[in-house]
ROVEXGU-312805 format. One record per residue (C-alpha): y, x, z. Coordinates in steps of 0.02 Angstrom, whole numbers, plus 50000, padded with zeros to 5 digits. Last residue first. Example, Ala and Ser with C-alpha at 12.3 -4.5 7.8 and 13.67 -1.06 7.14 Angstrom:
ROVEXGU-312805
site Y = 49947&X = 50684&Z = 50357
site Y = 49775&X = 50615&Z = 50390
***
This chain:
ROVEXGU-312805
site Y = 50346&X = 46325&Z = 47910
site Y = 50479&X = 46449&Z = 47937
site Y = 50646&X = 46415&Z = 48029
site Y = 50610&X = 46581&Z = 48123
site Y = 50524&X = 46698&Z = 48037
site Y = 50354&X = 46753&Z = 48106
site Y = 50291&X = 46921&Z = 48158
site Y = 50107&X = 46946&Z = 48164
site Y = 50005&X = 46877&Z = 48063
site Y = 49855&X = 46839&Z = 48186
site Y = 49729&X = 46962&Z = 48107
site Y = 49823&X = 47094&Z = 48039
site Y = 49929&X = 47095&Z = 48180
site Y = 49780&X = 47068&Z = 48300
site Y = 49744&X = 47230&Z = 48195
site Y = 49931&X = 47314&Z = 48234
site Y = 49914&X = 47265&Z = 48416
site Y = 49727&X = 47335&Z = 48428
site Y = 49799&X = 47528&Z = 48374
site Y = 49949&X = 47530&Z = 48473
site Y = 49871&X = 47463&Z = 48635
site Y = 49730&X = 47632&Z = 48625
site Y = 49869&X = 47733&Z = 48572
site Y = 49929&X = 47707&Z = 48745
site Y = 49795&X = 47799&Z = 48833
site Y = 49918&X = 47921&Z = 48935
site Y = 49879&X = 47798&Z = 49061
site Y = 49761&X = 47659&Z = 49080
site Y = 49749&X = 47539&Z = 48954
site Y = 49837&X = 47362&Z = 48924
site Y = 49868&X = 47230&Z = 48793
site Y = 49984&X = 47101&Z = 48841
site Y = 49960&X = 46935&Z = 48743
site Y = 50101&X = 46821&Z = 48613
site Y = 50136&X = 46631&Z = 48581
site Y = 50284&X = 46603&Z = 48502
site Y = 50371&X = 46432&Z = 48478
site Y = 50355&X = 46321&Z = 48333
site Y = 50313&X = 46142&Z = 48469
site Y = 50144&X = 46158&Z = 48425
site Y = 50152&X = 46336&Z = 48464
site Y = 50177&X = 46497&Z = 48354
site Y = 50091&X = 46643&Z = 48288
site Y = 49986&X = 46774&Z = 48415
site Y = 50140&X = 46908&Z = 48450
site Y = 50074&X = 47062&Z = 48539
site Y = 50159&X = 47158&Z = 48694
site Y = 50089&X = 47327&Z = 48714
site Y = 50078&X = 47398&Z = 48885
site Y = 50041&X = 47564&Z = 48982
site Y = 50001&X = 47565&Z = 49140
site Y = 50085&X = 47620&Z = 49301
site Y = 50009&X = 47535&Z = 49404
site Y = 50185&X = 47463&Z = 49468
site Y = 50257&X = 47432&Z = 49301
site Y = 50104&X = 47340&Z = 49263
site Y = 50134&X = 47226&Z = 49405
site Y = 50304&X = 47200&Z = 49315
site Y = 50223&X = 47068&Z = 49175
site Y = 50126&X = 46932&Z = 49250
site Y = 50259&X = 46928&Z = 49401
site Y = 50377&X = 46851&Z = 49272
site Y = 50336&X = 46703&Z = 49341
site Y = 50437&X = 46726&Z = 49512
site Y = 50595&X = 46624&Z = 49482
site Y = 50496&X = 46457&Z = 49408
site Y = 50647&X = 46355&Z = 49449
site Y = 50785&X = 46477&Z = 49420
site Y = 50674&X = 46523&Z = 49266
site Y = 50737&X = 46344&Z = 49186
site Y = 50915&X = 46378&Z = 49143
site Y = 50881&X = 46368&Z = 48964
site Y = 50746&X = 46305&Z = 48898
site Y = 50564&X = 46385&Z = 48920
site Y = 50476&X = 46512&Z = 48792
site Y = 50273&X = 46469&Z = 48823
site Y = 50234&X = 46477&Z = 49010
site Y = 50110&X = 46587&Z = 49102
site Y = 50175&X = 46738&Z = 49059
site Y = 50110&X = 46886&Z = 48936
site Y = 49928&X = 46841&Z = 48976
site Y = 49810&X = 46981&Z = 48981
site Y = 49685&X = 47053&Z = 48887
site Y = 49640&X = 47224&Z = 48972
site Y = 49566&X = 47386&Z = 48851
site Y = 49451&X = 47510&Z = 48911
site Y = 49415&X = 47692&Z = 48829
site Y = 49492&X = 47808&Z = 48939
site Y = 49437&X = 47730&Z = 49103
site Y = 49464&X = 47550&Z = 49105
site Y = 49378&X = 47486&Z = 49248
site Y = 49420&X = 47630&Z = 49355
site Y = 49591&X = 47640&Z = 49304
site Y = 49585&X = 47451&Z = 49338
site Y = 49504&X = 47475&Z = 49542
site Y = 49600&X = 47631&Z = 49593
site Y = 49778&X = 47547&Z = 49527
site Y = 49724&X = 47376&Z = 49639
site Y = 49700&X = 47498&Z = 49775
site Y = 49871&X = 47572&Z = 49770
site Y = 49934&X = 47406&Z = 49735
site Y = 49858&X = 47350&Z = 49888
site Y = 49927&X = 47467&Z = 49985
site Y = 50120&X = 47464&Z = 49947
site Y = 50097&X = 47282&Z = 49993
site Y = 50025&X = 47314&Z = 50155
site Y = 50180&X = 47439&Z = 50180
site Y = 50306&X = 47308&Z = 50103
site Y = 50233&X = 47204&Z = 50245
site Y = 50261&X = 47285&Z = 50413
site Y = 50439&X = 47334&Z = 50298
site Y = 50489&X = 47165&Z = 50284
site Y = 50664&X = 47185&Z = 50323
site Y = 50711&X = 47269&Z = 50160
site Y = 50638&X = 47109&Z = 50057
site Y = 50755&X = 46996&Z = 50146
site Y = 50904&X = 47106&Z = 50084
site Y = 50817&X = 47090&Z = 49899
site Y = 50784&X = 46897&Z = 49901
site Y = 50979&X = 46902&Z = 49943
site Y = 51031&X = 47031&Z = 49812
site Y = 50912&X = 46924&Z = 49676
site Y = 50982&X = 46784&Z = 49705
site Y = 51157&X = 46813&Z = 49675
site Y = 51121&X = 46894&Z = 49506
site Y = 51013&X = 46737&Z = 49461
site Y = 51160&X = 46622&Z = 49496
site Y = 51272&X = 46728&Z = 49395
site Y = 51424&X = 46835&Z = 49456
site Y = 51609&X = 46838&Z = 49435
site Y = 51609&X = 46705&Z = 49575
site Y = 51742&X = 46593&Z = 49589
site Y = 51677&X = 46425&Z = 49503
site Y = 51666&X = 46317&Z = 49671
site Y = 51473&X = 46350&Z = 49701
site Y = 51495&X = 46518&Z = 49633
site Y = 51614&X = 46569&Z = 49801
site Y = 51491&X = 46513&Z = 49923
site Y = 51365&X = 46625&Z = 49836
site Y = 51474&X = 46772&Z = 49856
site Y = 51479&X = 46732&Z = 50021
site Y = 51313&X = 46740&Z = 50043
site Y = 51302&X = 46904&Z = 49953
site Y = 51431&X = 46982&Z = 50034
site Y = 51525&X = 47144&Z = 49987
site Y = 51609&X = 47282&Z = 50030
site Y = 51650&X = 47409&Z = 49886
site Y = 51526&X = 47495&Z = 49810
site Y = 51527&X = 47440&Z = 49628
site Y = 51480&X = 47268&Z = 49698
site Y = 51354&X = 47226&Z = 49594
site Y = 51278&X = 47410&Z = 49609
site Y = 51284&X = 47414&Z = 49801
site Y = 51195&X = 47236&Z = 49821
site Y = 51082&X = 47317&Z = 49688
site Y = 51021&X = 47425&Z = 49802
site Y = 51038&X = 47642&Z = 49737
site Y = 51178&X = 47654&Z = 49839
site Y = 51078&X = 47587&Z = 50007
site Y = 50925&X = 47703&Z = 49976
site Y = 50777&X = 47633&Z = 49877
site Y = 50619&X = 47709&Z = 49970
site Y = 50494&X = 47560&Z = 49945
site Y = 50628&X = 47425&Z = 49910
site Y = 50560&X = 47393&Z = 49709
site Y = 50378&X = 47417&Z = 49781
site Y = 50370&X = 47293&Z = 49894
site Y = 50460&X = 47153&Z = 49774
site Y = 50307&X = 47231&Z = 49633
site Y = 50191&X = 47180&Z = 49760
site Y = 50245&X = 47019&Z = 49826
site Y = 50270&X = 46978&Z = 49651
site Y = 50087&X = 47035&Z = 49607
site Y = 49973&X = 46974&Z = 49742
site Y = 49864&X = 46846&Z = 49661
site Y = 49817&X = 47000&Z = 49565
site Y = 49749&X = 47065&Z = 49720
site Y = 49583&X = 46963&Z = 49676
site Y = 49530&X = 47041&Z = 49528
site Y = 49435&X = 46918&Z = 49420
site Y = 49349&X = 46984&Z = 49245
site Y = 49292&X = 46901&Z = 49075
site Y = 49208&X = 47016&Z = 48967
site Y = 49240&X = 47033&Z = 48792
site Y = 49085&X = 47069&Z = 48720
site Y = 49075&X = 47186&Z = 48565
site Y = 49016&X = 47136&Z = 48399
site Y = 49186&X = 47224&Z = 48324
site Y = 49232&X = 47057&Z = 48198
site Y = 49161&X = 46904&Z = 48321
site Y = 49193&X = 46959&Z = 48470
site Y = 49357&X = 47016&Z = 48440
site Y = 49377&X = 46863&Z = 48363
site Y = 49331&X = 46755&Z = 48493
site Y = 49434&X = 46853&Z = 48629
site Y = 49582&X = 46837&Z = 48510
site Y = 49553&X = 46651&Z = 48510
site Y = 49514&X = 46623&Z = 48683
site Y = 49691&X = 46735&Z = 48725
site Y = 49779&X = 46582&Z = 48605
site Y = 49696&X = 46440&Z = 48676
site Y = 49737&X = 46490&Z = 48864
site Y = 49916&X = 46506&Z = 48786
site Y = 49905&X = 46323&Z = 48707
site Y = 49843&X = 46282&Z = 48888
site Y = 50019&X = 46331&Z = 48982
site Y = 49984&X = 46437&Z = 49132
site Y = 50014&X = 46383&Z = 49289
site Y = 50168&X = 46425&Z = 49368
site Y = 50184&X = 46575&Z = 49492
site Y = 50233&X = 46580&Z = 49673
site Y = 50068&X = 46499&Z = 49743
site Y = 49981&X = 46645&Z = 49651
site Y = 49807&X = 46567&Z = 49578
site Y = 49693&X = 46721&Z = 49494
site Y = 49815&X = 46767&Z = 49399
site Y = 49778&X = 46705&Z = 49232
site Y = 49656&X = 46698&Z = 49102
site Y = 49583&X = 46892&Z = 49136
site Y = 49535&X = 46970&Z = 49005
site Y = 49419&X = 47128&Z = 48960
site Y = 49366&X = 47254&Z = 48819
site Y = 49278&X = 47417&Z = 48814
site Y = 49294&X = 47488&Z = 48665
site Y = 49183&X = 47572&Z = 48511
site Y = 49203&X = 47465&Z = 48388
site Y = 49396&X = 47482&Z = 48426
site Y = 49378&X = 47641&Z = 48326
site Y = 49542&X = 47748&Z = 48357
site Y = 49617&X = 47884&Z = 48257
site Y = 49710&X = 47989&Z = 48351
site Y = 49879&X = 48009&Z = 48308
site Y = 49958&X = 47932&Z = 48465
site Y = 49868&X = 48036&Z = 48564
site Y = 49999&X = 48049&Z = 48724
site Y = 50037&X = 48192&Z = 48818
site Y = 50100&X = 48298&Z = 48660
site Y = 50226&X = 48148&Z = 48627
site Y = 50303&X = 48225&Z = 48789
site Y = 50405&X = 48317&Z = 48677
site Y = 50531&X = 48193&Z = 48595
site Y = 50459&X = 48023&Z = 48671
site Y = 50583&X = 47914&Z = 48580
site Y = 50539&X = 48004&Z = 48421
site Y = 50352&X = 47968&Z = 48458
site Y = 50373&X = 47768&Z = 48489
site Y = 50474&X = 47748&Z = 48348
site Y = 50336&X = 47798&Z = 48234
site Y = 50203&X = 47719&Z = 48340
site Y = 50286&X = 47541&Z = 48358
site Y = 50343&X = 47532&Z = 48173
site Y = 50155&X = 47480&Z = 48105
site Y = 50161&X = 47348&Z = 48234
site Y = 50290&X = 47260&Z = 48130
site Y = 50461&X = 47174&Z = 48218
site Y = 50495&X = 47303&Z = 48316
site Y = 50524&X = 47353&Z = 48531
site Y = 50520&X = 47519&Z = 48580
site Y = 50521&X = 47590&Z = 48753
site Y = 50609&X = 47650&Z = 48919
site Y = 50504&X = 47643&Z = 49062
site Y = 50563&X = 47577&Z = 49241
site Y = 50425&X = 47568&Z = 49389
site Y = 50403&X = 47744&Z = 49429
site Y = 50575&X = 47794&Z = 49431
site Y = 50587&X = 47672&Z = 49558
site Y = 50489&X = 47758&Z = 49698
site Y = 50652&X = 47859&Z = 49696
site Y = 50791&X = 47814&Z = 49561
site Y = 50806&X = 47699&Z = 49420
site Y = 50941&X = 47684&Z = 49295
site Y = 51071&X = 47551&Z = 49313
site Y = 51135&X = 47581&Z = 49188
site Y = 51047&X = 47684&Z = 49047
site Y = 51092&X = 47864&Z = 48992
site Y = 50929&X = 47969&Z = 49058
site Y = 50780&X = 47840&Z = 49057
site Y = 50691&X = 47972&Z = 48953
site Y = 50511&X = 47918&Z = 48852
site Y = 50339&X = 47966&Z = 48920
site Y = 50395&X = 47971&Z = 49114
site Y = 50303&X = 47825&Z = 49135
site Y = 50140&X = 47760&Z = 49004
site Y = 50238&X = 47661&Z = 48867
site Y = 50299&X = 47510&Z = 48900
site Y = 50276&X = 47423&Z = 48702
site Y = 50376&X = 47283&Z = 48617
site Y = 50319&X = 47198&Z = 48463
site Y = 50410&X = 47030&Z = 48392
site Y = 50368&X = 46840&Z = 48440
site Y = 50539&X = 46812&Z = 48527
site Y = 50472&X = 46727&Z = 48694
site Y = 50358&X = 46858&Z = 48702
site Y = 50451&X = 47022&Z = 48650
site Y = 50565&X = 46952&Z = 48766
site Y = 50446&X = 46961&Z = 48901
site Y = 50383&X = 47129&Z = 48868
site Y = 50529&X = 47238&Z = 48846
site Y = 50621&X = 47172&Z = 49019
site Y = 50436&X = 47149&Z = 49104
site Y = 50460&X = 47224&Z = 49266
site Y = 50568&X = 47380&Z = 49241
site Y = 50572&X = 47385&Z = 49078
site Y = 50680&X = 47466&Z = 48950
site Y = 50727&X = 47409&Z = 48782
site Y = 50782&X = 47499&Z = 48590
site Y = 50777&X = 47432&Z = 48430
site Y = 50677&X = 47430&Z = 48259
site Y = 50701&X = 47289&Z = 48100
site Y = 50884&X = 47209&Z = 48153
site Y = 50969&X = 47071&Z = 48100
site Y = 50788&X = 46975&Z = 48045
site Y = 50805&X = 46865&Z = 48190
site Y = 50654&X = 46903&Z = 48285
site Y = 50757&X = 47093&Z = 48294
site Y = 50924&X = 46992&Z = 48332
site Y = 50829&X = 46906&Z = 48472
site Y = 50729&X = 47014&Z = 48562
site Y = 50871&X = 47155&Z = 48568
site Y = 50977&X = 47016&Z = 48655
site Y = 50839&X = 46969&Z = 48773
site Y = 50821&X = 47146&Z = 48836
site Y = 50833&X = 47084&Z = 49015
site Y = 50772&X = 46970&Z = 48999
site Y = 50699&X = 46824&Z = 48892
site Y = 50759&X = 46730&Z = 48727
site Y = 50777&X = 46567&Z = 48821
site Y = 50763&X = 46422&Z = 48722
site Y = 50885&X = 46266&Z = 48660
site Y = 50913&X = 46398&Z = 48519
site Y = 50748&X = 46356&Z = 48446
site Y = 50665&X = 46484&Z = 48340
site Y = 50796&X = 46593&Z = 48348
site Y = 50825&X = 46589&Z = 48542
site Y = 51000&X = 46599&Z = 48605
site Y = 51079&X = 46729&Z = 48688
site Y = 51206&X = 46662&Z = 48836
site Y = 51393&X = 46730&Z = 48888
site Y = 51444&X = 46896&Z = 48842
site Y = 51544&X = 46949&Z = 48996
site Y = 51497&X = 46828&Z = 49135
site Y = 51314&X = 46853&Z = 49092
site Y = 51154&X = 46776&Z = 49019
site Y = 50983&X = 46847&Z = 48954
site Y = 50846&X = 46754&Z = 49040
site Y = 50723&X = 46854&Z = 49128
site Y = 50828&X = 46919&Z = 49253
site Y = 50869&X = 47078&Z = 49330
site Y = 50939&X = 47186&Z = 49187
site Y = 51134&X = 47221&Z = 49284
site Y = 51180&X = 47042&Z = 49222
site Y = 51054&X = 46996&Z = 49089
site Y = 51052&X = 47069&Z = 48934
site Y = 51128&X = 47058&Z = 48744
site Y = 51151&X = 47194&Z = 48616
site Y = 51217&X = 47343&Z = 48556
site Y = 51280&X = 47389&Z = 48395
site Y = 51204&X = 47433&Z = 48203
site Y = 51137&X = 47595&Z = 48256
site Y = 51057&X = 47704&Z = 48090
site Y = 50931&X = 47803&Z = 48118
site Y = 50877&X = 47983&Z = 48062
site Y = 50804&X = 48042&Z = 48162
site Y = 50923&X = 48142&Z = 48252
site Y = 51000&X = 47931&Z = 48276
site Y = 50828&X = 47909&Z = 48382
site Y = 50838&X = 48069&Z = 48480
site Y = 50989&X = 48028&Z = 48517
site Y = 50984&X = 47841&Z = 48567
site Y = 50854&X = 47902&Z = 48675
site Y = 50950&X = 48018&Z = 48777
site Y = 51083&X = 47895&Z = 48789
site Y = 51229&X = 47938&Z = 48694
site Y = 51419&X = 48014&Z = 48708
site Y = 51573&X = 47929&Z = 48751
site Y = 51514&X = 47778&Z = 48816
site Y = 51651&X = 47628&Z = 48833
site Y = 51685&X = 47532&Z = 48995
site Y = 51825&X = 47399&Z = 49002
site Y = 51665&X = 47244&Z = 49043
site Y = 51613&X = 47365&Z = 49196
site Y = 51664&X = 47258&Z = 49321
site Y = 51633&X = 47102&Z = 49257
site Y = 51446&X = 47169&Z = 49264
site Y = 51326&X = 47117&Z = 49086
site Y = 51246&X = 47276&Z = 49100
site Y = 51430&X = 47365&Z = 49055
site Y = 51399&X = 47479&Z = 48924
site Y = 51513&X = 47449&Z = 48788
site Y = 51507&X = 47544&Z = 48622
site Y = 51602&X = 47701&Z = 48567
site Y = 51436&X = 47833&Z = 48594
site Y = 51305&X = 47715&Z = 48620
site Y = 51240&X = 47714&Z = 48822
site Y = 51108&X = 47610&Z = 48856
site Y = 51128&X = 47466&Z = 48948
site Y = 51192&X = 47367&Z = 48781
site Y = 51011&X = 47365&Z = 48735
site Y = 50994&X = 47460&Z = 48539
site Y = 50992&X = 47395&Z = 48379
site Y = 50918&X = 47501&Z = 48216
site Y = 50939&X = 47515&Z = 48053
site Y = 50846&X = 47644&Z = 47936
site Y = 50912&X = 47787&Z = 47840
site Y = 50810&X = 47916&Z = 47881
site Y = 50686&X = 47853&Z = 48038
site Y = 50562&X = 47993&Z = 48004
site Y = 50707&X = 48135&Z = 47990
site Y = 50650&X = 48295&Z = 48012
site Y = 50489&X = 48287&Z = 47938
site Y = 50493&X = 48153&Z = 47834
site Y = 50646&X = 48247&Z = 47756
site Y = 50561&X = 48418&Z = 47730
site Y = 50406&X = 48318&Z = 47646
site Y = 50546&X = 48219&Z = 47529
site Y = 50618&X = 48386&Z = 47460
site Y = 50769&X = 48442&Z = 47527
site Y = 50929&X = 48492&Z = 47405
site Y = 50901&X = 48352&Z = 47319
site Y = 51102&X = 48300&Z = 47345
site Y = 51034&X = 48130&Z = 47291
site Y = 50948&X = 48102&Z = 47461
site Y = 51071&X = 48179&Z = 47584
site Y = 51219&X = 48092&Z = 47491
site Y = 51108&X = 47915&Z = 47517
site Y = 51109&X = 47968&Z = 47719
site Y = 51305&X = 48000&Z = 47704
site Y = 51320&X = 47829&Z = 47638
site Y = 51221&X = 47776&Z = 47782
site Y = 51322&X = 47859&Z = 47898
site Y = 51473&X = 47781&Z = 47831
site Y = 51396&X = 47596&Z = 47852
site Y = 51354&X = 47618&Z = 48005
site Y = 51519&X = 47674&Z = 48052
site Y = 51598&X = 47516&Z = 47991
site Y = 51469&X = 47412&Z = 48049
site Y = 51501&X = 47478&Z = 48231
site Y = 51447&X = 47304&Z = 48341
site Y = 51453&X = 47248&Z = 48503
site Y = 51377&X = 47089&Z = 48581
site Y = 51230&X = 47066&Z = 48458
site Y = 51134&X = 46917&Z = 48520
site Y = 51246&X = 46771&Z = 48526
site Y = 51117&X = 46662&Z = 48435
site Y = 51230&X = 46527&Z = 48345
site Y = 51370&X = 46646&Z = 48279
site Y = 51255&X = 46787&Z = 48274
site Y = 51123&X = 46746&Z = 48114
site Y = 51245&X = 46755&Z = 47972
site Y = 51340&X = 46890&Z = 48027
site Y = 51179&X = 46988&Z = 48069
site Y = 51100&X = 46966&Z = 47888
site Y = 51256&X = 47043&Z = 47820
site Y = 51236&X = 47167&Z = 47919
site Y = 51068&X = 47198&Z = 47880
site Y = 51078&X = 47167&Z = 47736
site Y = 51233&X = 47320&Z = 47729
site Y = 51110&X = 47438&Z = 47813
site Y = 50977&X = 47428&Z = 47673
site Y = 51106&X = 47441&Z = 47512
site Y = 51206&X = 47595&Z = 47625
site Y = 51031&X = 47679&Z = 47638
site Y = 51006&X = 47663&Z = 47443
site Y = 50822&X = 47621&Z = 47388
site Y = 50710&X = 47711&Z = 47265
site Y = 50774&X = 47886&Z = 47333
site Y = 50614&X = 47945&Z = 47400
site Y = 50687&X = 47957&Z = 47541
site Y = 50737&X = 47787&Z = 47547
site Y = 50590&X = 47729&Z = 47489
site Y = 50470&X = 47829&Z = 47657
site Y = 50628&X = 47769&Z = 47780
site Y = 50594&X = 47577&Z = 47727
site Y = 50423&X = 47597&Z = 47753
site Y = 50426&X = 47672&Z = 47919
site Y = 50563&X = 47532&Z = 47965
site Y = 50449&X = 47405&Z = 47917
site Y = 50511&X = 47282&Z = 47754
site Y = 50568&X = 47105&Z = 47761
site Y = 50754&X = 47115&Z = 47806
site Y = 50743&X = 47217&Z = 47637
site Y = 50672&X = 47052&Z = 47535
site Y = 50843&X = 46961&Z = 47563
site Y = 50783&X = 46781&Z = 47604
site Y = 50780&X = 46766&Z = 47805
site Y = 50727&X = 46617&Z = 47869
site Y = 50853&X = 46472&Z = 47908
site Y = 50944&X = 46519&Z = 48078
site Y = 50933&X = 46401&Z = 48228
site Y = 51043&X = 46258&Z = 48242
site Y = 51172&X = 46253&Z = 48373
site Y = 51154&X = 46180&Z = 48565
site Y = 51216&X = 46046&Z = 48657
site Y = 51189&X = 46007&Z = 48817
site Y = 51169&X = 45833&Z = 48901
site Y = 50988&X = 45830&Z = 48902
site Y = 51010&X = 45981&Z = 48978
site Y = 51050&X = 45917&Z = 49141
site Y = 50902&X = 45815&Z = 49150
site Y = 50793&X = 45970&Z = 49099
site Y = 50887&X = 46056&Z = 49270
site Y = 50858&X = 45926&Z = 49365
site Y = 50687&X = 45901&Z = 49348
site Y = 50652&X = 46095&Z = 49374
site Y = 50730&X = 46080&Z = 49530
site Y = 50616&X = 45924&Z = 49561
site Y = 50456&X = 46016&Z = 49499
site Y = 50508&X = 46186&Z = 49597
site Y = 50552&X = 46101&Z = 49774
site Y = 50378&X = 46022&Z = 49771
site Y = 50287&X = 46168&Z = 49706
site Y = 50338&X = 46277&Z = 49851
site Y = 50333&X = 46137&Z = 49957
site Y = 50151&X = 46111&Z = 49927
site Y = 50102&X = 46312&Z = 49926
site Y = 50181&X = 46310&Z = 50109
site Y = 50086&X = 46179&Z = 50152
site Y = 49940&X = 46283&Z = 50086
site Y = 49960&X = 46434&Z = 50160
site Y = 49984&X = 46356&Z = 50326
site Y = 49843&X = 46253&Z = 50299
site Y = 49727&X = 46430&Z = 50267
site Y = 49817&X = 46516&Z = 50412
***
């Protein structure tokens, strides 16, 4: 079994280097634009909480903010393709109705914290959520003449608040890849080198917030979709605990053991932001959380892990991003006196297979996304494929894939059941690690931002991110400065659940420590 496992390791690898060889040959031949100069308007530089606490106090004019930001988002666009749909108009008439509010005086600024924390404040949101008069197709060809007429439960909550939605943003077709690409917007770009990916599926939201177009937005994940573009973007992004924040208004949305998995959460450019935004989202079940608690990380647990303990599906990890986890765990170490223990769990190894398992545990044939891509007409994946290798195929690649990996999936069930197993046991063995006062260090994904077109040959890397959608756990994503080559470098923080103050509160010290967000185009 051991020499089956590893010839089958071998050809794994094999067939990934030379696809992978291809593919950077290829794009030697590609040409990309410039990335955008750093942003110089001092409001793109400001937290959202920040920005809401002056304009209420009347020392800045909504319409002033909102209009940088468009501004900024014009500039930024036409080489990073990030915002698909925009309202400025509206925007731009709310916010003068916002600067009304505030020189009308007839609330005082404790009444307008209150009800409106977000008052005035851009935001962006994932074009899979439904904005009332924007798009929501998911990146499907079939659903490129669709326009919401009423909001995402989130999107409410957040605009009740006060905010202010620019547009909607970038994803990958129907939010199942980790590069953000479609047949109806085309490609996002990275800012801080648009030969990059900017991650999926919230890619778009990624971008324009790394950008400086946007300051607060919304993402869901399912298996990394807030986390990994968070990453490649250097911004914040948090999965809160499940069933914190509604899913209600998003397509696809998630349904029986799925509802599990998917989590709809924040993603900002300042730690500070995650918090505030995190608690409108939330509505009510904020009471299940402790997100004002204040926390002494003197008084943690802390552990890493460097990688995944070896999954022949899954690259190996990229040293400056070793470097980077050493460097928090040194200074952890260092400022709090604690010891940061280093830890191995073996079913780790496991996590694609288990998060695959998981996906098809219970999914009924409307809720596949064979079903969804074909709007529930017949439909053949295989064919389908045929028909991109001659240009005919309204579909991507990855789109393609992922209905055939899923059909082969369903007839594993002998499997999917061991699967199903091990990630309850792996669940048992981190909540019990963790308990309520235990924090995990653990790589983001094993390779720093990578060009276009590369995750078809490393298809199963973002395994380091949805096994936490499978436990269950919630995650904060945390930018760590840039590479060599001026690309991010970032680290999941984890807890166990209904702990996810715990995340909050190291991500906006490493913040402190690490400097957080950094412009792109900046030295």
């Amino acid at each position: 079994m051991k020499i089956l496992h590893s010839v089958i390791s071998f050809l794994l690898q094999v067939i990934s280097k030379l696809l992978l060889a291809l593919i950077r040959l290829w794009s030697t031949f590609s040409w990309s634009p410039p990335g955008p100069d750093p942003p110089r308007d001092p409001l793109l530089l400001i937290p959202a909480s920040v920005l809401a606490e002056r304009i209420r106090r009347g020392e800045v004019k909504s319409s002033v903010v909102v209009q940088s930001f468009i501004s900024r988002i014009r500039e930024v666009n036409p080489a990073l393709n990030a915002l698909v749909c925009d309202r400025f108009d509206d925007a731009l008439r709310e916010a003068r109705a916002v600067d009304d509010l505030v020189s009308s005086r007839t609330e005082d600024e404790a009444t307008l914290k209150d009800k409106y924390p977000l008052l005035g404040v851009p935001l962006t949101v994932k074009e899979a959520f439904a904005l009332e008069g924007m798009p929501q197709s998911s990146g499907l060809l079939s659903r490129c003449s669709l326009r919401s007429v009423n909001d995402a439960a989130v999107v409410l909550q957040l605009k009740r608040a006060g905010a202010i939605p620019l547009g909607v943003t970038n994803c990958s077709e129907l939010c199942m890849w980790y590069e953000s690409s479609n047949k109806v917007y085309g490609r996002t770009r990275n800012p801080y080198n648009t030969q990059h990916i900017v991650g999926g599926s919230s890619g778009g939201e990624g971008c324009i917030l790394a950008s400086g177009g946007s300051v607060i937005g919304v993402g869901s994940d399912i298996g990394g979709s807030i986390r990994m573009p968070a990453f490649f973007n250097g911004i914040f992004g948090h999965k809160p605990t499940p069933g914190i924040v509604p899913n209600e208004g998003q397509f696809p949305n998630a349904h029986g053991y799925r509802t599990e998995l998917l989590c709809t959460g924040p993603m900002c450019r300042y730690a500070v932001d995650l918090p505030v935004v995190l608690k409108v989202m939330a509505g009510k079940n904020v009471e299940k959380l402790s997100l004002d608690q204040e926390v002494s990380l003197h008084n943690l647990k802390f552990f890493y892990m460097k990688n995944d303990g070896g999954c022949m599906f899954v690259s190996p990890m990229d040293e400056e991003l070793v470097q980077a986890q050493r460097r928090v765990v040194t200074h952890l170490e260092t400022e709090f006196g604690v010891s940061v223990q280093p830890i191995s769990i073996y079913n780790m190894r496991y996590s694609f297979q288990i998060w695959s398992a998981a996906m098809s545990s219970g999914a009924s044939k409307e809720e596949s996304f064979t079903h969804l891509m074909s709007n529930g007409k017949r439909w053949w994946p295989s064919f389908e494929l045929l028909k991109w290798m001659i240009g005919l195929s309204p579909h991507t690649i990855p789109a393609l894939g992922l209905t055939l990996t899923e059909n082969l999936a369903n007839l594993n069930t002998q499997g999917n059941a061991k699967m199903i197993q091990k990630a309850k046991n792996l669940k048992d063995e981190l909540n019990s690690l963790l308990g309520n006062d235990g924090i995990l260090l653990y790589p983001s994904h094993p390779k720093i931002a990578p060009k276009h077109h590369e995750p078809i040959a490393m298809p199963f890397n973002f395994a380091y991110t949805a096994i936490f959608n499978v436990l269950g756990l919630p995650v904060t994503q945390c930018p760590l400065g840039l590479s060599k080559a001026g690309l991010p470098l970032g680290i999941q923080i984890v807890s166990s659940q209904y702990n996810d103050h715990l995340t909050l509160a190291l991500a906006q010290h490493l913040e402190k420590a690490f400097g957080g967000w950094k412009p792109p185009g900046s030295d």
